[in-house]
The first five atom37 places (N, CA, C, CB, O) and aatype in JSON, in Angstrom:
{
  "aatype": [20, 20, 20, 20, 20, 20, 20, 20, 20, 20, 20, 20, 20, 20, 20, 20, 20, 20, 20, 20, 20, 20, 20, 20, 20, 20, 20, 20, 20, 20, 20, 20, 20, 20, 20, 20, 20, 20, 20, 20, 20, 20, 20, 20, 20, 20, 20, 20, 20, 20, 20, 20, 20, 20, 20, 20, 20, 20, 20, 20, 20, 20, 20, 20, 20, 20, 20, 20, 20, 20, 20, 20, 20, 20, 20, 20, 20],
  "atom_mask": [
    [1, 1, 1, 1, 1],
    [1, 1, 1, 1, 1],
    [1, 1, 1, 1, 1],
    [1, 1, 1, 1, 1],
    [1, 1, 1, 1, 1],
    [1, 1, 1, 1, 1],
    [1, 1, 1, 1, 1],
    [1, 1, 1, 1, 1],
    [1, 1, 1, 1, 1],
    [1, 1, 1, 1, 1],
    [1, 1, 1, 1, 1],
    [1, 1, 1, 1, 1],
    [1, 1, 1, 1, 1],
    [1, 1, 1, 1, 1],
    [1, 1, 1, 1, 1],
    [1, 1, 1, 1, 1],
    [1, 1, 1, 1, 1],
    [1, 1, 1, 1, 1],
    [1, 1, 1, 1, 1],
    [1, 1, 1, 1, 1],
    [1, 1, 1, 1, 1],
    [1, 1, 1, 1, 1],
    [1, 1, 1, 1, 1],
    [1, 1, 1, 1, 1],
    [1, 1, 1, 1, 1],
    [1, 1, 1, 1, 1],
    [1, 1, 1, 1, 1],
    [1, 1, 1, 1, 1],
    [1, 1, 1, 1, 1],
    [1, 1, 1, 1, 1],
    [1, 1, 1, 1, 1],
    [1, 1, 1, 1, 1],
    [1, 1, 1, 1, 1],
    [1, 1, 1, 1, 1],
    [1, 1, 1, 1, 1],
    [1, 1, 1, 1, 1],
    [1, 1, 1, 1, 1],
    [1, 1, 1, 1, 1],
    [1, 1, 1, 1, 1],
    [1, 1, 1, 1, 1],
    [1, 1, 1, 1, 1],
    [1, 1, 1, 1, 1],
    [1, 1, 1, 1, 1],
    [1, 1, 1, 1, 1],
    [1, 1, 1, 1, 1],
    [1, 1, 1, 1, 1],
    [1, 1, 1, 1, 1],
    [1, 1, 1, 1, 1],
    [1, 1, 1, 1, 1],
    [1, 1, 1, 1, 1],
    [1, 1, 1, 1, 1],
    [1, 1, 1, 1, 1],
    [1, 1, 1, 1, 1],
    [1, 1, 1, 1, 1],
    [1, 1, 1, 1, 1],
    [1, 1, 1, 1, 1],
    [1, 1, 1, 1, 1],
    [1, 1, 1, 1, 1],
    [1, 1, 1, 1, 1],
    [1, 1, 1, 1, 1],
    [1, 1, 1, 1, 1],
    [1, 1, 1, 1, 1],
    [1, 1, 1, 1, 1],
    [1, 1, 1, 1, 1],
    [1, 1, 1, 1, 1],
    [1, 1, 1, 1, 1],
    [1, 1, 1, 1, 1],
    [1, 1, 1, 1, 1],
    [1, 1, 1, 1, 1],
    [1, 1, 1, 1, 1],
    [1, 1, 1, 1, 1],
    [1, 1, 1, 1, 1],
    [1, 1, 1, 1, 1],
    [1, 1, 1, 1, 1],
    [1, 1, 1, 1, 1],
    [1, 1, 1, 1, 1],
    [1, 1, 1, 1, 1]
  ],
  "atom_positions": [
    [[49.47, 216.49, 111.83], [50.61, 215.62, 111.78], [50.32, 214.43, 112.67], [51.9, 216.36, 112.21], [49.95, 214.77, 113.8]],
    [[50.38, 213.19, 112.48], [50.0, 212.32, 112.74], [51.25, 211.65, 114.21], [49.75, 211.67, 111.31], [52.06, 212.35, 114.81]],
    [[51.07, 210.57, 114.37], [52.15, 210.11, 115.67], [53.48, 209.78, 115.39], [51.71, 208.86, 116.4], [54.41, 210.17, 116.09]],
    [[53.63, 208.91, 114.19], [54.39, 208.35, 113.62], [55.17, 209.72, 113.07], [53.78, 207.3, 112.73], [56.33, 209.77, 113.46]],
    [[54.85, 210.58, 112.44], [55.27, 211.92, 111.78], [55.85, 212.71, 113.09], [53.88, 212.8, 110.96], [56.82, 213.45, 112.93]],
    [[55.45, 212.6, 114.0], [56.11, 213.63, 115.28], [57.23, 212.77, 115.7], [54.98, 214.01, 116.79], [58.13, 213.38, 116.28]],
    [[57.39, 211.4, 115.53], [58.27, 210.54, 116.25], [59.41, 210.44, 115.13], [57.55, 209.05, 116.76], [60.45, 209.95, 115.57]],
    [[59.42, 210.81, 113.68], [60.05, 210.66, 112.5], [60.97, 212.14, 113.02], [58.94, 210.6, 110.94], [62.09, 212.17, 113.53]],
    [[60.19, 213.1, 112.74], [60.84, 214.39, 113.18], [61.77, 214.32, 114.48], [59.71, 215.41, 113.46], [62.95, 214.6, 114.28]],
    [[61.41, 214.01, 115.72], [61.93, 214.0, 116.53], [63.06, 213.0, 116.45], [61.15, 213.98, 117.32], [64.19, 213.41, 116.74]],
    [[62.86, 211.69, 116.08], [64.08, 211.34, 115.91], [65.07, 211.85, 114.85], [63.96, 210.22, 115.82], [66.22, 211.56, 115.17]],
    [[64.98, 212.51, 113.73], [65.88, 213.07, 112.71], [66.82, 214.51, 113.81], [64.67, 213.75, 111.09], [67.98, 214.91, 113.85]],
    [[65.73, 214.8, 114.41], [66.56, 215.98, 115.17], [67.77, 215.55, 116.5], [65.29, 216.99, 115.9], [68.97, 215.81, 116.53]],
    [[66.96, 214.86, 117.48], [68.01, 213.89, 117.83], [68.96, 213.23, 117.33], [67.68, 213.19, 118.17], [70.09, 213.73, 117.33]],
    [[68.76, 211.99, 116.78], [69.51, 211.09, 116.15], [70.45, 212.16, 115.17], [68.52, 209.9, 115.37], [71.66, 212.1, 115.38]],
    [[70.07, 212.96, 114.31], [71.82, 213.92, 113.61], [71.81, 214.95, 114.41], [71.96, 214.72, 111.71], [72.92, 215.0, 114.93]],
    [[71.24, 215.68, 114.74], [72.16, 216.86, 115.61], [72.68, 216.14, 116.54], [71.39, 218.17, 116.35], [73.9, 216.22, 116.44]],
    [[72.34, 215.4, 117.49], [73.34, 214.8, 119.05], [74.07, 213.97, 118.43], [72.53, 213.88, 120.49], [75.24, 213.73, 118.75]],
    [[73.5, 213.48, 117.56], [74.27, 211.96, 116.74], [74.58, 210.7, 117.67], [75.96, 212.35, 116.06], [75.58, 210.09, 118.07]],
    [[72.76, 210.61, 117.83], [72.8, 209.41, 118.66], [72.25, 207.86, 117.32], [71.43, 209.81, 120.29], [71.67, 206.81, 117.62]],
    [[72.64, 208.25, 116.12], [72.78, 207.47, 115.51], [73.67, 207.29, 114.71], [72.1, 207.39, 115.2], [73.51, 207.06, 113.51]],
    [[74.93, 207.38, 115.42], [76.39, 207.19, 114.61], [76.68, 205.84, 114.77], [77.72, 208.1, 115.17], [77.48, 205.41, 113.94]],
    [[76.16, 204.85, 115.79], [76.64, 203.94, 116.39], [77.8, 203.73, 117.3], [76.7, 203.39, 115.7], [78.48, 202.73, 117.54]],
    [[77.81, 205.06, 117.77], [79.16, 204.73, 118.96], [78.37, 204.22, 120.38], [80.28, 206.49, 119.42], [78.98, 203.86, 121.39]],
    [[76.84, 204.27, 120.26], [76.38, 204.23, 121.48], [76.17, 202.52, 121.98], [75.03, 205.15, 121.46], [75.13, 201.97, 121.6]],
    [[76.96, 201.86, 122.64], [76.57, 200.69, 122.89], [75.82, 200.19, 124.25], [77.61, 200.09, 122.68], [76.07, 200.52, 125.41]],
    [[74.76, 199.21, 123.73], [73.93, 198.85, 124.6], [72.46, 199.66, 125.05], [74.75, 198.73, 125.56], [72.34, 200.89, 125.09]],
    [[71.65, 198.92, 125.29], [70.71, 200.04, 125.27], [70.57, 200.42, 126.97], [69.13, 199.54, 124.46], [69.52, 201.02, 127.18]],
    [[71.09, 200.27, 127.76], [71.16, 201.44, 128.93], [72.23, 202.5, 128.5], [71.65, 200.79, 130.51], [71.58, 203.47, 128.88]],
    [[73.11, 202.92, 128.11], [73.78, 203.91, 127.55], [73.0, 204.67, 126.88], [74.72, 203.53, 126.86], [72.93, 205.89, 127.0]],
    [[72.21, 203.81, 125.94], [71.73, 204.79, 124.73], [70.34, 205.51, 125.87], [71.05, 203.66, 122.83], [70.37, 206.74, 125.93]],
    [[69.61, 205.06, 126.42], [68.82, 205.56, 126.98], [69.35, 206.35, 127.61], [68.15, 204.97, 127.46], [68.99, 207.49, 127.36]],
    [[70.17, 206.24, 128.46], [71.09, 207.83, 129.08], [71.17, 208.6, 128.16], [72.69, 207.79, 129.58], [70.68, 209.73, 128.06]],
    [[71.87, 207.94, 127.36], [72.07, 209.12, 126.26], [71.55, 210.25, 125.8], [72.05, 208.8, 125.39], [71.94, 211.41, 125.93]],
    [[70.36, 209.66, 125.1], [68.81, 209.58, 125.0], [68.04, 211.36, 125.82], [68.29, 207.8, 126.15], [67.71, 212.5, 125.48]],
    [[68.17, 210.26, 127.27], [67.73, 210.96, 128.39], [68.58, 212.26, 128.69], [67.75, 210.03, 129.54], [67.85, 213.26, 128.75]],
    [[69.95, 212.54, 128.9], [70.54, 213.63, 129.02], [70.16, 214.59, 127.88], [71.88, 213.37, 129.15], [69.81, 215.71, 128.22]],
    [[70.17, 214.28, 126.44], [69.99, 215.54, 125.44], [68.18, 215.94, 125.86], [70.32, 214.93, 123.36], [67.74, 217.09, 125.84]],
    [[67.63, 215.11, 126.11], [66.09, 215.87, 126.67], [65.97, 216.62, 127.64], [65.09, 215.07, 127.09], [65.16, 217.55, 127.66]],
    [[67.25, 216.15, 129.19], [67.6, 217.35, 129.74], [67.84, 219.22, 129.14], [68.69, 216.81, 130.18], [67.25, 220.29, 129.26]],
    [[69.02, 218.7, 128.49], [69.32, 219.79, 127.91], [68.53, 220.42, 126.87], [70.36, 219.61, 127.54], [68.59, 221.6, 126.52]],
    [[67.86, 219.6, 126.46], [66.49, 220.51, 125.47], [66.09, 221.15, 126.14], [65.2, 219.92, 124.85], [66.41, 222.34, 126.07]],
    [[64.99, 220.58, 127.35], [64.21, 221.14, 128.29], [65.07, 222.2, 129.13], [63.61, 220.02, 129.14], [64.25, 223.09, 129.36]],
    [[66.31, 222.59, 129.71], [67.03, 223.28, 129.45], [66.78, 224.61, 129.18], [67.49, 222.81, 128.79], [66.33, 225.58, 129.78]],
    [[67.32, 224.28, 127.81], [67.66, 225.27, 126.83], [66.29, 226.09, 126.23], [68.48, 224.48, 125.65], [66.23, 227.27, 125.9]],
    [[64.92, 224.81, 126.17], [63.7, 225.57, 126.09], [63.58, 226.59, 127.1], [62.57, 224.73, 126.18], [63.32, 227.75, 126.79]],
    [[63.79, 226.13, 128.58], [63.25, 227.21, 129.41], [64.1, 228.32, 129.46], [62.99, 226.79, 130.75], [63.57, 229.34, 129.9]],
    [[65.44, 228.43, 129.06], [66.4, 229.91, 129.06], [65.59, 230.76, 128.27], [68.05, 229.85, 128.3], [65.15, 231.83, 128.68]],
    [[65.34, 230.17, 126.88], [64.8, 230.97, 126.01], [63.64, 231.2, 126.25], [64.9, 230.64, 124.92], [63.47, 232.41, 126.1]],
    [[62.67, 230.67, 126.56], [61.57, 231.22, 127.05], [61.12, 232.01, 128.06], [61.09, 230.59, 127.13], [59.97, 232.29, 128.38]],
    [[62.35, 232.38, 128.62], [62.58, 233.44, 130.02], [62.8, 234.93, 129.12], [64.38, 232.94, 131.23], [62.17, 235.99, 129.17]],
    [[63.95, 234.49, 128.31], [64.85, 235.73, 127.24], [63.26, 236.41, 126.71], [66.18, 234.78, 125.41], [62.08, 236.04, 126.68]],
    [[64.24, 237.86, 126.26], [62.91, 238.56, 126.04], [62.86, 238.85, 124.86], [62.62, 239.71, 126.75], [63.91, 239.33, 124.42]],
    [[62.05, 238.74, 124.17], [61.48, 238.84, 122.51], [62.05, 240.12, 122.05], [59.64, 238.9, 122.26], [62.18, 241.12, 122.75]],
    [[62.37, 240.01, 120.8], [63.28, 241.1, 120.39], [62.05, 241.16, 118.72], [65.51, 240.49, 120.24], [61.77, 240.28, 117.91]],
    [[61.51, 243.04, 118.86], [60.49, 243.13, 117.87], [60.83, 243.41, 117.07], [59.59, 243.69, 117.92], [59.88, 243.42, 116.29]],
    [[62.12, 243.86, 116.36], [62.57, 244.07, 115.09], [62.68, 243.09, 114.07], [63.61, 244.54, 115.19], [62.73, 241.87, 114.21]],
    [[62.73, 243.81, 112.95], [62.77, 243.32, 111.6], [64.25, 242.06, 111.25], [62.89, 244.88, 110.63], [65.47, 242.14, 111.42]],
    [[63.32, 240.98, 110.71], [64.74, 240.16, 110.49], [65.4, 240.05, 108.98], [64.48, 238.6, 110.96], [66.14, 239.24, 108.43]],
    [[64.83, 241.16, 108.61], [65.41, 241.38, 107.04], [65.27, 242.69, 106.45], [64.69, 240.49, 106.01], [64.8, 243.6, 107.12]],
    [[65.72, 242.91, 105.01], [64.97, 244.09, 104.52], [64.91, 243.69, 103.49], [65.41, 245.4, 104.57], [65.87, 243.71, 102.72]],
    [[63.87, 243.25, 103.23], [62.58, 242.93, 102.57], [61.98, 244.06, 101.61], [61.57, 242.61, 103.67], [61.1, 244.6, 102.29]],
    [[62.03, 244.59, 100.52], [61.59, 245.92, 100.0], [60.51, 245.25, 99.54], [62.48, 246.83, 98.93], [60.86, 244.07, 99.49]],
    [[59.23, 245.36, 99.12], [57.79, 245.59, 98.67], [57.86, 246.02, 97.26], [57.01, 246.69, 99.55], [58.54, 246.88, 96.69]],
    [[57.28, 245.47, 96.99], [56.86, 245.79, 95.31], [55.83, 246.94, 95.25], [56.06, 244.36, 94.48], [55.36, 247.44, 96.27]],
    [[55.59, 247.24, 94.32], [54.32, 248.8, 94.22], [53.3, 247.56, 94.41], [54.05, 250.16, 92.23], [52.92, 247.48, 95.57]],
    [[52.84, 246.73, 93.69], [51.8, 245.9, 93.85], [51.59, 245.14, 95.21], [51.9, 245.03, 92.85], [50.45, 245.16, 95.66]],
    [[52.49, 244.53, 95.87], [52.5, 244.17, 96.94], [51.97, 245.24, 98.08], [53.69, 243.74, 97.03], [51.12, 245.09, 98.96]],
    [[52.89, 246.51, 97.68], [52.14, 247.75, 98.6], [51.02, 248.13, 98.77], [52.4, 248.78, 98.39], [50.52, 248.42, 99.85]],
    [[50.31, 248.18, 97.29], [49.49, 248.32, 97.23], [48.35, 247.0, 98.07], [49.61, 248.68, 96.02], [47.35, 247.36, 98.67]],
    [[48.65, 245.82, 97.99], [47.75, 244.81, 98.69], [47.89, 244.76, 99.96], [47.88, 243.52, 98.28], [46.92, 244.41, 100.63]],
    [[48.82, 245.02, 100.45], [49.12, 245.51, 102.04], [48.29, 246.15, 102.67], [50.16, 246.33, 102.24], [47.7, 245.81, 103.69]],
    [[48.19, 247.27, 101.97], [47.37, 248.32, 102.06], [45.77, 248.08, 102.28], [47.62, 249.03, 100.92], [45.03, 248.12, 103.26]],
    [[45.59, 247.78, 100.71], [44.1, 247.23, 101.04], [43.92, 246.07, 101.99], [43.42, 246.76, 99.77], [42.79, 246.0, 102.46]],
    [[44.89, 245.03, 102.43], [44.1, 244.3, 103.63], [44.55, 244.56, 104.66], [44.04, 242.95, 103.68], [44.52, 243.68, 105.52]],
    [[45.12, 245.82, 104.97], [44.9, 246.63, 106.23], [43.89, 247.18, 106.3], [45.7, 247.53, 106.51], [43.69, 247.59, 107.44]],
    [[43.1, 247.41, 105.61], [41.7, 248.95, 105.25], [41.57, 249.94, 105.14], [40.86, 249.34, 105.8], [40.45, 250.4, 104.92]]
  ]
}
């Protein structure tokens, strides 16, 4: 993924989830606060969860086909 592609993403996630592109934000020292506080709270919210402890169960039930089972199988060995 290229620079332009990480900066596209990142702004789509910012800009509509915080909705720092509704235009209520005026001026650009605001918006840079703005800006700047939701990266707080990313960084944040990254480190809670990355403290929290991994949970190993199944996130579906998923049933297997006979054929699928069967390929499972063989690329286990």
């Amino acid at each position: 993924m290229g620079h332009g592609a990480v900066e596209r993403v990142i702004w789509a996630t910012e800009g509509l989830f915080w909705g720092a592109d509704d235009g209520n934000i005026r001026g650009g020292c605001r918006f840079f606060a703005f800006v700047g506080v939701v990266m707080v709270v990313h960084t944040g919210l990254a480190t809670v969860l990355a403290s929290l402890p991994r949970w190993d169960g199944a996130l579906g039930q998923m049933n297997l086909s006979p054929i699928a089972k069967k390929l499972q199988a063989l690329l286990r060995g």
